[in-house]
MARBA-3410 file (N, C-alpha, C, O; in Angstrom, 1 decimal):
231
-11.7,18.0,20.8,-12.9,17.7,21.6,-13.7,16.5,21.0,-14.2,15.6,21.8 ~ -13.8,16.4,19.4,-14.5,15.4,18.8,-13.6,14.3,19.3,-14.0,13.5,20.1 ~ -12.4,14.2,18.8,-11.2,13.0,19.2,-11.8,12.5,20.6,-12.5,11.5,20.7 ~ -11.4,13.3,22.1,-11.7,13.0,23.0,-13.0,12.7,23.5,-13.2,12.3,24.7 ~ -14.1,12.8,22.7,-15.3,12.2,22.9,-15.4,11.0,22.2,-15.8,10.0,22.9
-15.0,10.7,20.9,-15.3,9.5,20.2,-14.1,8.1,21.5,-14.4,7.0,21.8 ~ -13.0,8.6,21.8,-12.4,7.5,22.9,-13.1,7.7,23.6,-13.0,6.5,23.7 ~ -13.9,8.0,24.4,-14.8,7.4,25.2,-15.8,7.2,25.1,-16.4,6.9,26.1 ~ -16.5,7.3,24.0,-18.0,6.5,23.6,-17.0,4.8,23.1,-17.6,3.8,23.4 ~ -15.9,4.9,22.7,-15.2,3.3,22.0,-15.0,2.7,23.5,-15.3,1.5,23.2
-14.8,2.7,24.4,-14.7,2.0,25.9,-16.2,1.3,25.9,-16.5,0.3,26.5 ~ -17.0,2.4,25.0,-18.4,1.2,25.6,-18.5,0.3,25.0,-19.3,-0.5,25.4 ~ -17.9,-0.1,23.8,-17.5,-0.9,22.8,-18.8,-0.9,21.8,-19.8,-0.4,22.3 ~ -18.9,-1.5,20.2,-19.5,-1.2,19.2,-19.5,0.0,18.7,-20.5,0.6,18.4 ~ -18.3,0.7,18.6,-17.7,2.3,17.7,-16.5,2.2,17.5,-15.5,1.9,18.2
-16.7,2.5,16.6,-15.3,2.5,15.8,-14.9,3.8,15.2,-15.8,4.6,14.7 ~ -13.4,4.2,15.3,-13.0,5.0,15.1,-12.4,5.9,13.8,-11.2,5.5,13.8 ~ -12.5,6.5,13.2,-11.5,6.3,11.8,-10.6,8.0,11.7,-11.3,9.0,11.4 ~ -9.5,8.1,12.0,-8.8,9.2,12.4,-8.0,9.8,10.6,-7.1,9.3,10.1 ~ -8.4,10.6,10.3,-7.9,10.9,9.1,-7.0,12.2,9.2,-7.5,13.0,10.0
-5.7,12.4,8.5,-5.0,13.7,8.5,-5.0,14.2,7.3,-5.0,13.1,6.7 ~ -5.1,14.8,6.6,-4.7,15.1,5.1,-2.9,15.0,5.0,-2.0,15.4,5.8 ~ -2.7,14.5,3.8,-1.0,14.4,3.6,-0.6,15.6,3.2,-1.2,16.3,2.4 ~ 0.9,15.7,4.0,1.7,17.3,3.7,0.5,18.3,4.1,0.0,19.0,3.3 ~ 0.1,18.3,5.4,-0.5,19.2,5.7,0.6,20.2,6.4,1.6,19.8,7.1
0.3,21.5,6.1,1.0,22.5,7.0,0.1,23.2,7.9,-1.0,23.5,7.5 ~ 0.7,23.6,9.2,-0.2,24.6,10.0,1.1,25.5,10.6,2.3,25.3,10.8 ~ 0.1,26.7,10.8,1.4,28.0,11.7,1.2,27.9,13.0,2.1,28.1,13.8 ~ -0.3,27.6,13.4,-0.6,27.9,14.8,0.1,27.0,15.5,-0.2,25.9,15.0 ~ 0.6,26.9,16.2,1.3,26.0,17.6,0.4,25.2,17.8,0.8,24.0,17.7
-1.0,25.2,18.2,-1.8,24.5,19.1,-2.3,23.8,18.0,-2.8,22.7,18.3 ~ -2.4,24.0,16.7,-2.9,22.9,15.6,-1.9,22.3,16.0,-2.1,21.4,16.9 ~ -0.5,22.6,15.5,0.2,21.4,15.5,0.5,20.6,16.4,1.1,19.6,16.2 ~ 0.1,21.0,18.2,0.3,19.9,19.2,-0.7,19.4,19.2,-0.8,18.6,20.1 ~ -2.2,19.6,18.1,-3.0,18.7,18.1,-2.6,17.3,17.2,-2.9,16.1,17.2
-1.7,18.3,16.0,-1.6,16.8,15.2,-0.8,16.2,15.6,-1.1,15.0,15.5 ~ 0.6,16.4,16.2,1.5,15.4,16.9,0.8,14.6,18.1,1.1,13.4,18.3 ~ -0.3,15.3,18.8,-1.0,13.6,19.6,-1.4,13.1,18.8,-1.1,11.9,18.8 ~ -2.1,13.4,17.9,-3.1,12.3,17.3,-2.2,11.4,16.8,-2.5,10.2,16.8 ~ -0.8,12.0,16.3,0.4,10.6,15.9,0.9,9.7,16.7,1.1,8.6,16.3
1.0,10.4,18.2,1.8,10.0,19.1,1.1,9.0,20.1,1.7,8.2,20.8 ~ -0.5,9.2,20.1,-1.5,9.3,21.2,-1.3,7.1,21.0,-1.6,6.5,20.0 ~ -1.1,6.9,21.7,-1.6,5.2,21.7,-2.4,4.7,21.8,-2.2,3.5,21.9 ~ -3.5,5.3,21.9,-5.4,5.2,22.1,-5.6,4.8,20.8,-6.3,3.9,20.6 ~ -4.7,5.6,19.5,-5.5,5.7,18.3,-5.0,4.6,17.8,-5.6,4.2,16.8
-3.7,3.9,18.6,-3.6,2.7,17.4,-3.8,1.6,17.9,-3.3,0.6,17.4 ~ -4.9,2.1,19.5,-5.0,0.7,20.0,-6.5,0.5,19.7,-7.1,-0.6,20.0 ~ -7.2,1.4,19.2,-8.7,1.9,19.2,-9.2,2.3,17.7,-10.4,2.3,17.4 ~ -8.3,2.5,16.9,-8.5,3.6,15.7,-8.0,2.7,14.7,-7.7,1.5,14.7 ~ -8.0,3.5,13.7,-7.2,3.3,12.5,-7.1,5.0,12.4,-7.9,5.9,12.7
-5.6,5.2,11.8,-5.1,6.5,11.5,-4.1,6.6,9.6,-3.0,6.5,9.3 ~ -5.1,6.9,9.1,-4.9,7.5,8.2,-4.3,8.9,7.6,-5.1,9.9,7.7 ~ -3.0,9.0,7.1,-2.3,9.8,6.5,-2.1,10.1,5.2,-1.1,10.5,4.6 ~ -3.6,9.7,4.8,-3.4,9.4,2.9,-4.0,11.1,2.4,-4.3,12.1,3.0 ~ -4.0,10.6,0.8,-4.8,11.6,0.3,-6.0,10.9,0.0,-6.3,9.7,0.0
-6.7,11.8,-0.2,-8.5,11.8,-0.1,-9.4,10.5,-0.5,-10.5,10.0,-0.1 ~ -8.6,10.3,-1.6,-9.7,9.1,-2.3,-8.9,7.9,-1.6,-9.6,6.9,-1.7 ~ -7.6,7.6,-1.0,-7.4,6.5,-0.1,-8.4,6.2,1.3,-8.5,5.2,1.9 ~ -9.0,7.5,1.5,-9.8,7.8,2.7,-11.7,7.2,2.0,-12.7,6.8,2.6 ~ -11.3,7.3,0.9,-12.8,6.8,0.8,-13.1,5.6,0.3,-14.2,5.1,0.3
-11.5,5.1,-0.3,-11.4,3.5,0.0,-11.9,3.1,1.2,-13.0,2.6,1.3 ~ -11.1,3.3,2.0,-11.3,2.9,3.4,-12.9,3.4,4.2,-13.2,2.7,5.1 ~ -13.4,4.1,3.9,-14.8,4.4,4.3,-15.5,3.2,3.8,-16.0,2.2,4.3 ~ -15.3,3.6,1.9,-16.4,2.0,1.6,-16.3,0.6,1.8,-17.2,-0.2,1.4 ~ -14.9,0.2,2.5,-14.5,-0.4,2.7,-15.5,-0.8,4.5,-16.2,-1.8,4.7
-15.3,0.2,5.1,-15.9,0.3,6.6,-17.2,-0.2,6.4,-17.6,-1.3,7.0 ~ -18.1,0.5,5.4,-19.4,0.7,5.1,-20.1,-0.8,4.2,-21.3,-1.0,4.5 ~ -19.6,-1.4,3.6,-19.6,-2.6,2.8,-19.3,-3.8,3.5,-19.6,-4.9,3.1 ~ -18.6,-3.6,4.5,-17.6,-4.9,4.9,-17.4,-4.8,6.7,-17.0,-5.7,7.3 ~ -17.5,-3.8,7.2,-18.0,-3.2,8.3,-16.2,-2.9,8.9,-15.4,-3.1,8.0
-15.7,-2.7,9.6,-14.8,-1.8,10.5,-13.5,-2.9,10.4,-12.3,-2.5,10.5 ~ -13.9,-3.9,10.3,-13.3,-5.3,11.3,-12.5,-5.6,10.1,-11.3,-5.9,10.1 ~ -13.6,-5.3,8.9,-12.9,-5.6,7.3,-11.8,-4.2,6.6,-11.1,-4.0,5.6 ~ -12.0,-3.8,7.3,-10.7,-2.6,6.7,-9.3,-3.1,7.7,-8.1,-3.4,7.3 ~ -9.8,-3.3,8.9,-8.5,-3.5,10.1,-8.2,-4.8,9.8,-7.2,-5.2,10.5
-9.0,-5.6,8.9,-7.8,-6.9,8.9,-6.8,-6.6,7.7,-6.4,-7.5,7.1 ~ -6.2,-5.3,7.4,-5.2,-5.2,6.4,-3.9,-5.0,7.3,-2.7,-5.0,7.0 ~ -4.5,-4.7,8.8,-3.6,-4.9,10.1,-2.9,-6.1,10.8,-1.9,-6.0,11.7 ~ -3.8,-7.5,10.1,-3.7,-8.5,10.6,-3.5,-9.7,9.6,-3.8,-9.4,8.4 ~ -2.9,-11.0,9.7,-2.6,-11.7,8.9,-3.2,-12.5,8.1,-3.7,-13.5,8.6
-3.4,-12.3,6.9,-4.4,-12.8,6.1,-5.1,-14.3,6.1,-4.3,-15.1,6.5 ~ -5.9,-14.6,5.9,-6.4,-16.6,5.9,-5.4,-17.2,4.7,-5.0,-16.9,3.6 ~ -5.3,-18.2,5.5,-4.5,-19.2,4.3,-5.8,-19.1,3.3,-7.0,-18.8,3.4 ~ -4.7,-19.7,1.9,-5.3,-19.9,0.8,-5.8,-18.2,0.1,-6.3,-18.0,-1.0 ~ -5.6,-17.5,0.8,-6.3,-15.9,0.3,-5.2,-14.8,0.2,-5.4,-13.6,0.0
-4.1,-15.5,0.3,-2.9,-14.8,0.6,-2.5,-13.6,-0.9,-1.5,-13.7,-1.6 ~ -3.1,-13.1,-1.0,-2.4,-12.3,-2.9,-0.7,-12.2,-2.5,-0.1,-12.4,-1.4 ~ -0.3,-11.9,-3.7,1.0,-12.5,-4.6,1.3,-10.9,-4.3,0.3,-10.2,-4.6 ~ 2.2,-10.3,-3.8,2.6,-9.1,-4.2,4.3,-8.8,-4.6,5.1,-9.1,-3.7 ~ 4.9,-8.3,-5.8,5.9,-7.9,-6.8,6.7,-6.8,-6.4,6.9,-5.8,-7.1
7.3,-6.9,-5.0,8.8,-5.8,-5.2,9.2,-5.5,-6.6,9.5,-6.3,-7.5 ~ 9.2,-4.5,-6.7,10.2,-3.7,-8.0,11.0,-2.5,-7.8,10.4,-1.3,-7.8 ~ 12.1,-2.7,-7.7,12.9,-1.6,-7.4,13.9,-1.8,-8.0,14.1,-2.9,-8.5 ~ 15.2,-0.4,-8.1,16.8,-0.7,-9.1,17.2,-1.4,-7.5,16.6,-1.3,-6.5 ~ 18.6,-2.2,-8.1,19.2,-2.9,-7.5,19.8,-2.1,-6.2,19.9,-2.5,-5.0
20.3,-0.6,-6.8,20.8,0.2,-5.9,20.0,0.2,-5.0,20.8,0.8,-4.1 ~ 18.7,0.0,-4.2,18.0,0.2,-3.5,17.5,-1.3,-2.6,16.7,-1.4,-1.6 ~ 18.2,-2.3,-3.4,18.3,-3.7,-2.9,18.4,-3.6,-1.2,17.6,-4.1,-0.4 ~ 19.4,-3.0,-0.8,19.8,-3.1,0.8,18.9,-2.3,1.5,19.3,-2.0,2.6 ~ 17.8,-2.0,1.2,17.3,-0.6,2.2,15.7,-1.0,2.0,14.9,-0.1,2.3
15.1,-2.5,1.6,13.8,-2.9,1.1,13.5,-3.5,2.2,12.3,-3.6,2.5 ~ 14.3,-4.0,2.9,13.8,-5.1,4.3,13.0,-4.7,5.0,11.9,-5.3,5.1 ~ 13.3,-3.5,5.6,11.5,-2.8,6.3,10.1,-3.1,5.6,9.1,-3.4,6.1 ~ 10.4,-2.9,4.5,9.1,-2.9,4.3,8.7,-4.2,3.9,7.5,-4.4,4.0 ~ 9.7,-5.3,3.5,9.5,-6.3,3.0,8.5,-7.3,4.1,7.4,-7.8,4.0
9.7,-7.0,5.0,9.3,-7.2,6.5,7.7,-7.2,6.6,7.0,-8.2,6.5 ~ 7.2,-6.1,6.8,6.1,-5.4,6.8,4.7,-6.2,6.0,3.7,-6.8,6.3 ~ 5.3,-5.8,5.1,4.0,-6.3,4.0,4.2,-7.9,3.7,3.5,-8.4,2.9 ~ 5.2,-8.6,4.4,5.1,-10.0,5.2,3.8,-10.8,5.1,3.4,-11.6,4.3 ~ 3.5,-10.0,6.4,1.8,-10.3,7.4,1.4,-10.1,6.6,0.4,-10.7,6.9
1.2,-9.7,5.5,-0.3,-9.3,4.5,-0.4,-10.4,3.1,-1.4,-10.9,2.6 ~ 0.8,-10.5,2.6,0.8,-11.1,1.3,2.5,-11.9,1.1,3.6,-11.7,1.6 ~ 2.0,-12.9,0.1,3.2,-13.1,-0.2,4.3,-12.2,-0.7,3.8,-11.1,-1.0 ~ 5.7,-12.2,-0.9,6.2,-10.8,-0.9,7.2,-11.5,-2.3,7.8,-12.6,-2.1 ~ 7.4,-11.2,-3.0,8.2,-11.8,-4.4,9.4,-10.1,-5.1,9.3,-9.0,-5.5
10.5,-11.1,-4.7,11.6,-9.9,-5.1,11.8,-10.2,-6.2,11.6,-11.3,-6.7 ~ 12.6,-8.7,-7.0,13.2,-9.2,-8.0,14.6,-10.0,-7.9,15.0,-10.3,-6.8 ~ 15.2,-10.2,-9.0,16.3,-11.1,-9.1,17.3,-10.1,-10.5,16.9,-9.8,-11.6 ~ 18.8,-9.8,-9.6,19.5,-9.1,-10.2,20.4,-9.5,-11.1,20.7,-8.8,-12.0 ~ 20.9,-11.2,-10.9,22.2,-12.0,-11.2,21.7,-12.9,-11.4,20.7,-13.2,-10.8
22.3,-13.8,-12.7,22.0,-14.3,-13.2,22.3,-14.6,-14.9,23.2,-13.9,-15.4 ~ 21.8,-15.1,-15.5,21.8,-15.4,-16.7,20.3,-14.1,-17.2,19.2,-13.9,-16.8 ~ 21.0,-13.3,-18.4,20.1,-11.8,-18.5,18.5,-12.9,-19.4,17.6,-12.2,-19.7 ~ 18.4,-13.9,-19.5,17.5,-14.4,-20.6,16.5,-14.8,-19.2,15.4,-14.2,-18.9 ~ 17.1,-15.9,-18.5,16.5,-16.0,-17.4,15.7,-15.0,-16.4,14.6,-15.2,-16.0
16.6,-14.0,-16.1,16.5,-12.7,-15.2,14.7,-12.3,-16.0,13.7,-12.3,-15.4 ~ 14.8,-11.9,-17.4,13.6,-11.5,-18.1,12.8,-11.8,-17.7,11.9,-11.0,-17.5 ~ 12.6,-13.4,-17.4,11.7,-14.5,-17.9,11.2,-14.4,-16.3,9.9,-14.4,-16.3 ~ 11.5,-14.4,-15.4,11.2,-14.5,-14.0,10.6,-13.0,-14.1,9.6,-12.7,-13.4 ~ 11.1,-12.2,-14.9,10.9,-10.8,-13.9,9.0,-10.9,-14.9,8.0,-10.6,-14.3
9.0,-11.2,-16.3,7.5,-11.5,-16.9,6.7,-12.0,-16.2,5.6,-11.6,-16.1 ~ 7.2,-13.3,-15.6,6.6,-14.3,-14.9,5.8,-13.8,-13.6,4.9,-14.3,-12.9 ~ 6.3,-13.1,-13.5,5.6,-12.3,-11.7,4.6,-10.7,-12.4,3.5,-10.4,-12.1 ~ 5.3,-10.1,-13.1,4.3,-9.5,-13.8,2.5,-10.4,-14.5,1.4,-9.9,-14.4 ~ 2.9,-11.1,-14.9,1.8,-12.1,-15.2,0.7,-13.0,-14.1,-0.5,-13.3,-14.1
1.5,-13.1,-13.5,1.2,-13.5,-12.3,0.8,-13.1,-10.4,0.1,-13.7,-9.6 ~ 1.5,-12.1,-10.3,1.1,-10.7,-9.1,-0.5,-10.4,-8.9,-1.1,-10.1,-9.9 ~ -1.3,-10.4,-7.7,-1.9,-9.8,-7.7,-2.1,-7.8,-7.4,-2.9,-6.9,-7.5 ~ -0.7,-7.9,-6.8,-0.3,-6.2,-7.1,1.4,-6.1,-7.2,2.1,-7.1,-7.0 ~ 2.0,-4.6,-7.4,3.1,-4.6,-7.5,3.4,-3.3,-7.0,2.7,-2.3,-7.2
4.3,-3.3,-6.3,5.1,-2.0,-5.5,6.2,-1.9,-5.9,7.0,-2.8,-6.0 ~ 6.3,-0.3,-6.4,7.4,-0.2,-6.9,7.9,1.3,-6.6,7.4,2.3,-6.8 ~ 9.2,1.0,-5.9,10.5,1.7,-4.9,10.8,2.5,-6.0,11.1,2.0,-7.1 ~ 10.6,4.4,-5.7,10.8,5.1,-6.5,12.1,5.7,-5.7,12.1,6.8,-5.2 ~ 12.9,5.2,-5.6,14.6,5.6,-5.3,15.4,6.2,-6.3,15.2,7.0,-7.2
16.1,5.8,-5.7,18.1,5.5,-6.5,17.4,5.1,-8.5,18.1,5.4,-9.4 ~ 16.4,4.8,-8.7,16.3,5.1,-10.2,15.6,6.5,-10.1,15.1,6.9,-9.0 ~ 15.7,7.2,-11.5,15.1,8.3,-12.4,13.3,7.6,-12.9,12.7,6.5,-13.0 ~ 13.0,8.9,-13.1,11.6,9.0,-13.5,11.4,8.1,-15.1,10.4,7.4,-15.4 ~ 12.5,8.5,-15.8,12.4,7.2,-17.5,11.9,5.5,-16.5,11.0,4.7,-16.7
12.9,5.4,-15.3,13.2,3.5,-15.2,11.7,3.7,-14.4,11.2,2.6,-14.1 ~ 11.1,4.6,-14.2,10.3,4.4,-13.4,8.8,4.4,-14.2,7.8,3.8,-13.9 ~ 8.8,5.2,-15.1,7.6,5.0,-16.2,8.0,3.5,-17.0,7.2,2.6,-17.2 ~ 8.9,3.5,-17.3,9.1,2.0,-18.2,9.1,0.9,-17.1,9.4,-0.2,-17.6 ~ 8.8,0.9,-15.8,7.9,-0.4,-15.5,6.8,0.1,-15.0,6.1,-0.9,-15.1
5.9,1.1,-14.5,4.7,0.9,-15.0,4.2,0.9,-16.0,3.0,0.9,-16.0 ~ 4.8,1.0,-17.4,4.6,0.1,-18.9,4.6,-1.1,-19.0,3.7,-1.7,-19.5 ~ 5.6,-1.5,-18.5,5.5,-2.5,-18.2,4.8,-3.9,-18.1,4.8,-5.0,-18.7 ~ 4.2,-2.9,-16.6,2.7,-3.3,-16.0,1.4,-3.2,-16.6,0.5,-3.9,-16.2 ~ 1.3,-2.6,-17.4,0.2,-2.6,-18.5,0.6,-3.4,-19.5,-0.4,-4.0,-19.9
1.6,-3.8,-20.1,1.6,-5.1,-21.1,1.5,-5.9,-20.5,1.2,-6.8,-21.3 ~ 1.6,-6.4,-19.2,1.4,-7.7,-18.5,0.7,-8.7,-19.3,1.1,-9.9,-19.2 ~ -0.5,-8.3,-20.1,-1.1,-9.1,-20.5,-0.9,-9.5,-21.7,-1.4,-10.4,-22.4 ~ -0.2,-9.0,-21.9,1.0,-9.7,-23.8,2.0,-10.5,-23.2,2.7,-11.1,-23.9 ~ 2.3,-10.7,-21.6,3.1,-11.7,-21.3,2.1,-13.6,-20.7,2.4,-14.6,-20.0
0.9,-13.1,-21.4,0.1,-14.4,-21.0,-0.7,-13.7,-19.6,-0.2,-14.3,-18.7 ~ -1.5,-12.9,-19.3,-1.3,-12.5,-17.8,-3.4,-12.9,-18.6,-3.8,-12.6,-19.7 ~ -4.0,-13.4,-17.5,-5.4,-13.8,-17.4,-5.9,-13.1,-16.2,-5.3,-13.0,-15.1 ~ -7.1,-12.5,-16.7,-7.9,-11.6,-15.4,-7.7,-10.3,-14.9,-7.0,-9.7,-15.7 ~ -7.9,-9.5,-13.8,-7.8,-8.7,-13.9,-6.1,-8.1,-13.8,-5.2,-8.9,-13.7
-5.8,-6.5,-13.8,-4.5,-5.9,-13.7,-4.6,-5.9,-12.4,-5.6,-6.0,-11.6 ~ -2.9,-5.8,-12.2,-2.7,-6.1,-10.7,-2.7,-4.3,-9.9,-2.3,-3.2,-10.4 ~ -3.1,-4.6,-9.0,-3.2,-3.1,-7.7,-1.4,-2.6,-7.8,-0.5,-3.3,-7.3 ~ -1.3,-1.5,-8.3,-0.2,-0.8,-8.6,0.4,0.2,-7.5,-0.3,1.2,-7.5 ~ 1.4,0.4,-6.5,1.6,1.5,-5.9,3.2,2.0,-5.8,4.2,1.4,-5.9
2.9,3.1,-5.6,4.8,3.7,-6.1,4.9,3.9,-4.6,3.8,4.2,-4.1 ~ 6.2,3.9,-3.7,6.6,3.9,-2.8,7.8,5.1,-3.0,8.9,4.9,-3.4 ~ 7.4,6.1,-2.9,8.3,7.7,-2.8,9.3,7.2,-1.5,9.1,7.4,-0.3 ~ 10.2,6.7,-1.9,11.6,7.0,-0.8,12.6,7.5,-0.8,12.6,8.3,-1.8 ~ 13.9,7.7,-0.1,14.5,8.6,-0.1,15.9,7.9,-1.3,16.1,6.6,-1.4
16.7,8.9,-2.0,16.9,10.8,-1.6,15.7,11.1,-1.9,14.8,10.4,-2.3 ~ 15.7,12.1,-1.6,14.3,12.9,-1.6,14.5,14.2,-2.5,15.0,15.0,-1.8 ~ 14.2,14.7,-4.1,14.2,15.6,-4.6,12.9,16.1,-5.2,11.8,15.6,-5.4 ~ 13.4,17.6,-5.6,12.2,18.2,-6.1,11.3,17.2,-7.2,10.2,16.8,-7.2 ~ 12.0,17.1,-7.9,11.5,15.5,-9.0,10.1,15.0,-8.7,9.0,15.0,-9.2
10.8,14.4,-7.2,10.4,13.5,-6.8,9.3,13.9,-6.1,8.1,13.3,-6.1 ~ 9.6,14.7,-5.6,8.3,15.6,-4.5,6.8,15.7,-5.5,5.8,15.1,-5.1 ~ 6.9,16.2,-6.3,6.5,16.5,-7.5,5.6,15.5,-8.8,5.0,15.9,-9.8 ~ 6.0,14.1,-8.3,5.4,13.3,-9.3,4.3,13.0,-8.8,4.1,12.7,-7.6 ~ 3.4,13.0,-9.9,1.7,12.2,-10.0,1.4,11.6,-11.0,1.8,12.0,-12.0
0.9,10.6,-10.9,0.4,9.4,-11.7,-1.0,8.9,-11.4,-1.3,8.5,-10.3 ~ -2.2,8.9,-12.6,-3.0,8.0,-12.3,-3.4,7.0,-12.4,-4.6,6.6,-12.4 ~ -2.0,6.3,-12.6,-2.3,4.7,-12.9,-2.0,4.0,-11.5,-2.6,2.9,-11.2 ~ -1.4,4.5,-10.9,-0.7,4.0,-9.4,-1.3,4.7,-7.9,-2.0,5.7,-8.0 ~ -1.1,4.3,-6.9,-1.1,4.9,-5.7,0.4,5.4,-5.1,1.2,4.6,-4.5
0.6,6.5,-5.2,1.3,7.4,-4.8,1.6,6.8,-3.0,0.7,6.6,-2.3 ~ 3.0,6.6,-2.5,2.6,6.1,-1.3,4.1,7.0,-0.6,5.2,6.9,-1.2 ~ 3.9,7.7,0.3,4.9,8.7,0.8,5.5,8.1,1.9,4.8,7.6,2.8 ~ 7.3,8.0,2.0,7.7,6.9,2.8,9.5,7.7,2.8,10.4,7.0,2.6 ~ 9.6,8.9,3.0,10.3,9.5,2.9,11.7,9.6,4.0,12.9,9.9,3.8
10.8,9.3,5.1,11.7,9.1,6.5,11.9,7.5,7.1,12.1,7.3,8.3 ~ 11.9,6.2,6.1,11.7,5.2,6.1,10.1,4.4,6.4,9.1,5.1,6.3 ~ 10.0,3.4,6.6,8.8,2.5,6.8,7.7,3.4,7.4,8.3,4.0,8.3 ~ 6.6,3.8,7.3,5.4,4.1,7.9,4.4,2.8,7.5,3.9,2.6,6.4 ~ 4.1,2.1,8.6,3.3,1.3,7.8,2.0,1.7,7.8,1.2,0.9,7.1
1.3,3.1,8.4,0.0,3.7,8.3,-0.3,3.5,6.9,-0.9,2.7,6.1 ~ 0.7,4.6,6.8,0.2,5.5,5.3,0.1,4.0,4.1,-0.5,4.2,3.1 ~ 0.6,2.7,4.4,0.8,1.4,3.3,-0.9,0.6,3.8,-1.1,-0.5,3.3 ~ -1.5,0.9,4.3,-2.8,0.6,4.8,-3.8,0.5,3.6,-4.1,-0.5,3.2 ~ -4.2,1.7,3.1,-5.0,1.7,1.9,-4.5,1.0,0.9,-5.3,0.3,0.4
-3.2,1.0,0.3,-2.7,0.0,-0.9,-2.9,-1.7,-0.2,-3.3,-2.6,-0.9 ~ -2.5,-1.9,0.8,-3.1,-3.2,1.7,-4.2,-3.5,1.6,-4.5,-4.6,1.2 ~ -5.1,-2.7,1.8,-6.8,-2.9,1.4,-6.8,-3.1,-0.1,-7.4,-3.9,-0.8 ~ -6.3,-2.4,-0.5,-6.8,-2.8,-2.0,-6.1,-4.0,-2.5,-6.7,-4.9,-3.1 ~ -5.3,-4.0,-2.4,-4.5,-5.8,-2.3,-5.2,-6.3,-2.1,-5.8,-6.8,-3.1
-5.6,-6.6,-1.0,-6.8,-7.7,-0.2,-7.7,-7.7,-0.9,-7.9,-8.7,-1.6 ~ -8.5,-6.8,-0.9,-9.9,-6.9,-1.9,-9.8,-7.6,-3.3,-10.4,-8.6,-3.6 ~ -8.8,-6.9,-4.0,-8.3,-7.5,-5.3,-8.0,-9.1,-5.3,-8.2,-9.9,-6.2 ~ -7.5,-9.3,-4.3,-7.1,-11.2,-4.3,-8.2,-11.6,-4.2,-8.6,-12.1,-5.2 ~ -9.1,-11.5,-2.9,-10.6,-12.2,-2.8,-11.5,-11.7,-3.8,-12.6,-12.1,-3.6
-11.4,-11.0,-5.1,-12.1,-10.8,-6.2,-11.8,-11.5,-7.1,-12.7,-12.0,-7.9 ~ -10.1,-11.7,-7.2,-10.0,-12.4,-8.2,-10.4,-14.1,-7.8,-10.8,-14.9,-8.6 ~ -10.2,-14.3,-6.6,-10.7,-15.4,-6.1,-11.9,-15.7,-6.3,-12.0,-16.8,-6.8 ~ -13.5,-14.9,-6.2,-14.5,-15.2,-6.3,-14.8,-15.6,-8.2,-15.5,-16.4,-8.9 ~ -13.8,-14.7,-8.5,-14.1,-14.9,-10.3,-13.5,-16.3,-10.7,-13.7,-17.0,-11.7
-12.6,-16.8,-9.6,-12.1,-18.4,-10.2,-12.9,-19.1,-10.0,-13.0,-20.1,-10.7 ~ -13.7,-19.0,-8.9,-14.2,-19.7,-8.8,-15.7,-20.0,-9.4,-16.3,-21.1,-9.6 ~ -16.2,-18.5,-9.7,-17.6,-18.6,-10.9,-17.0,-19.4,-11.7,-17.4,-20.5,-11.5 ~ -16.0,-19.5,-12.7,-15.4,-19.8,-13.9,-15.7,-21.3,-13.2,-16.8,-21.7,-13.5 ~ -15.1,-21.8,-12.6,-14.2,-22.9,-12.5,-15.9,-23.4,-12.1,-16.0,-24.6,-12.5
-17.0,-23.0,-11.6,-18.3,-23.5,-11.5,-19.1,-23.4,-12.8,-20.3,-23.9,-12.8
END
């Protein structure tokens, strides 16, 4: 009833909508769940809304985000960024998972520059590029596949030495991309160095919304700080 009243106070235009689910939610009742499948399905919400599938504190990104920057400024992580403001964003994934990245690469396109790794090559060179984007990234996503949980803590180590590889300013916006196979392991991992991003049945680009916002923010921060400096 809340849902169906907020779409039609938004026809009068000046309201904005913000649709939140909790992630891995379960229900028994039948009628919950044909409420949550409209709210997925419903095309009001994503022509009207923003629909959030995160956990909680992604939801309050996106609130203070609403609240500081107003409605327009969360939903441009929907839309293609201004030249010159573009942040730098760091694919990291095992190679084994090389052929199955294009969705999302695709995707996170429109938002940021997109920088892959490099598998072939000369192993001295390979290093030196893979430092170079660590140093340089304003965030990094990293494909928790076809590698184990060791390859997957030793590059968010990585990512924390960045700055013994020459890296100036702040650390870059970190997020793990849970894709498939899909095991208990995997089900199961938390980190609080990263944003946990659930992507199990391929691309969702909802749920990559809040790591987009923080991308964004982070580039135009670090941007405002070059430019105090450089004043």
């Amino acid at each position: 009833m809340q849902y169906e009243l907020a779409v039609e106070r938004a026809k009068t235009g000046q309201f904005s909508q913000l649709v939140w689910i909790p992630p891995g939610i379960e229900v028994d009742d039948d009628r919950q769940h044909h409420v949550l499948q409209a709210l997925r399905m419903d095309p009001r919400v994503h022509a009207g809304a923003d629909l959030l599938e995160t956990p909680l504190e992604d939801l309050r990104t996106v609130i203070n985000t609403w609240l500081t920057d107003g409605p327009r400024a969360a939903q441009s992580a929907n839309s293609e960024p201004a030249p010159g403001k573009i942040p730098q964003l760091y694919l990291i994934y095992d190679q084994r998972d090389a052929g199955a990245i294009g969705p999302w690469a695709d995707c996170l396109f429109a938002h940021c520059e997109v920088i892959h790794p490099v598998f072939t090559g000369d192993e001295a060179e390979v290093r030196e590029y893979h430092e170079e984007n660590l140093r340089t990234c304003q965030g990094a996503l990293i494909f928790y596949g076809a590698g184990n949980e060791v390859w997957l803590r030793r590059k968010l180590r990585e990512l924390q030495k960045s700055a013994g590889y020459g890296r100036i300013g702040r650390q870059p916006v970190v997020g793990i991309c849970l894709i498939a196979p899909k095991s208990p392991d995997k089900e199961r991992f938390r980190t609080h160095e990263a944003m946990c991003i659930e992507q199990w049945d391929g691309l969702a680009p909802e749920r990559l919304q809040p790591f987009i916002i923080r991308l964004t923010q982070a580039a135009d921060t670090r941007g405002r700080d070059h430019d105090e400096a450089s004043a």
